[in-house]
C-alpha positions in Angstrom: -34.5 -154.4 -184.5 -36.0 -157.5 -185.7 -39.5 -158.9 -184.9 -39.8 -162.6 -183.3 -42.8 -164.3 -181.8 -41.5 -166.4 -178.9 -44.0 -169.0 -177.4 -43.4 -168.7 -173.5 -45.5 -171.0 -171.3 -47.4 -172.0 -174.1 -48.6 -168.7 -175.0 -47.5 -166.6 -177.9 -45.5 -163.3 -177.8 -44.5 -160.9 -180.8 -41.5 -158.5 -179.6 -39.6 -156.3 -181.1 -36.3 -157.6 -180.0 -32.8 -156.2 -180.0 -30.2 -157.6 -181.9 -28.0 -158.8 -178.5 -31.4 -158.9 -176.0 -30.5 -161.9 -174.0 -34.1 -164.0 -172.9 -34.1 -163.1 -169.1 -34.6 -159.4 -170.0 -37.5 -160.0 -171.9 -39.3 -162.1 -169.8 -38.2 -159.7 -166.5 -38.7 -156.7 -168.1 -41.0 -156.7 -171.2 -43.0 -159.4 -170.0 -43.0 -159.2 -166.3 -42.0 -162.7 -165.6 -39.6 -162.4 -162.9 -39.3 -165.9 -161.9 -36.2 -166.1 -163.4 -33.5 -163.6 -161.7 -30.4 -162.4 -162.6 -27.1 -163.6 -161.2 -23.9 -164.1 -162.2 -24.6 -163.1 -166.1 -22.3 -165.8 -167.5 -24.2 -169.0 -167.1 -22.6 -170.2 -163.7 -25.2 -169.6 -161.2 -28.4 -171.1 -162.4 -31.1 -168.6 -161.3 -32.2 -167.9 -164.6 -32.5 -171.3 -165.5 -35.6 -171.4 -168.0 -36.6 -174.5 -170.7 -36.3 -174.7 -173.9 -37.5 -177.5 -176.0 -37.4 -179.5 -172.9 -33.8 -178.6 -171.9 -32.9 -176.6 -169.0 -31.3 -173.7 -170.3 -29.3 -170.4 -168.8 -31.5 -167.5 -169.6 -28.8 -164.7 -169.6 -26.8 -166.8 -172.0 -29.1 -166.7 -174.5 -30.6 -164.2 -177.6 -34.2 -164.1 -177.8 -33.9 -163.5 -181.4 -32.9 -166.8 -182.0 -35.5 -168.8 -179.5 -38.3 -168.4 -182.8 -40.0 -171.4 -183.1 -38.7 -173.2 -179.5 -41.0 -173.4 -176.4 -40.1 -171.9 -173.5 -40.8 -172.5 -170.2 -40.6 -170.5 -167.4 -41.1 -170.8 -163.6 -44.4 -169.4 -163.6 -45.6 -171.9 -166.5 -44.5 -174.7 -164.2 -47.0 -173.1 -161.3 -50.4 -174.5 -161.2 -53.2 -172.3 -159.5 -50.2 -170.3 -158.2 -48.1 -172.8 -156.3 -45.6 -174.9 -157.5 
């Protein structure tokens, strides 16, 4: 499994990440960032929305592998003092 460091709400992460791991399971499950939820799984529904590089993005449509080098932002990046 390859190694990636993904920077999520402007912090920096270094996972071991498998070679299908879509984004929402690491942040729900590795991370603990359960902002985003799971849904549909194909990129309909929107609950998993997340941004990347300043795009809103589907989560469960996308590898984490391949997010190196992007900024991510979550739900919990956008709170401030814990409410949004």
């Amino acid at each position: 499994m390859p190694w990636v460091t993904l920077n999520i709400n402007s912090k920096d992460y270094t996972l071991e990440v498998g070679e299908h791991e879509m984004l929402l399971t690491v942040l729900r499950e590795r991370l603990d960032m359960t902002g985003a939820k799971p849904g549909c799984l194909t990129g309909d529904c929107g609950a998993c929305k997340v941004i990347v590089d300043g795009k809103a993005e589907d989560s469960c449509m996308l590898m984490a592998k391949k997010l190196e080098g992007k900024k991510i932002e979550t739900i919990e990046g956008l709170a401030s003092g814990g409410k949004l």
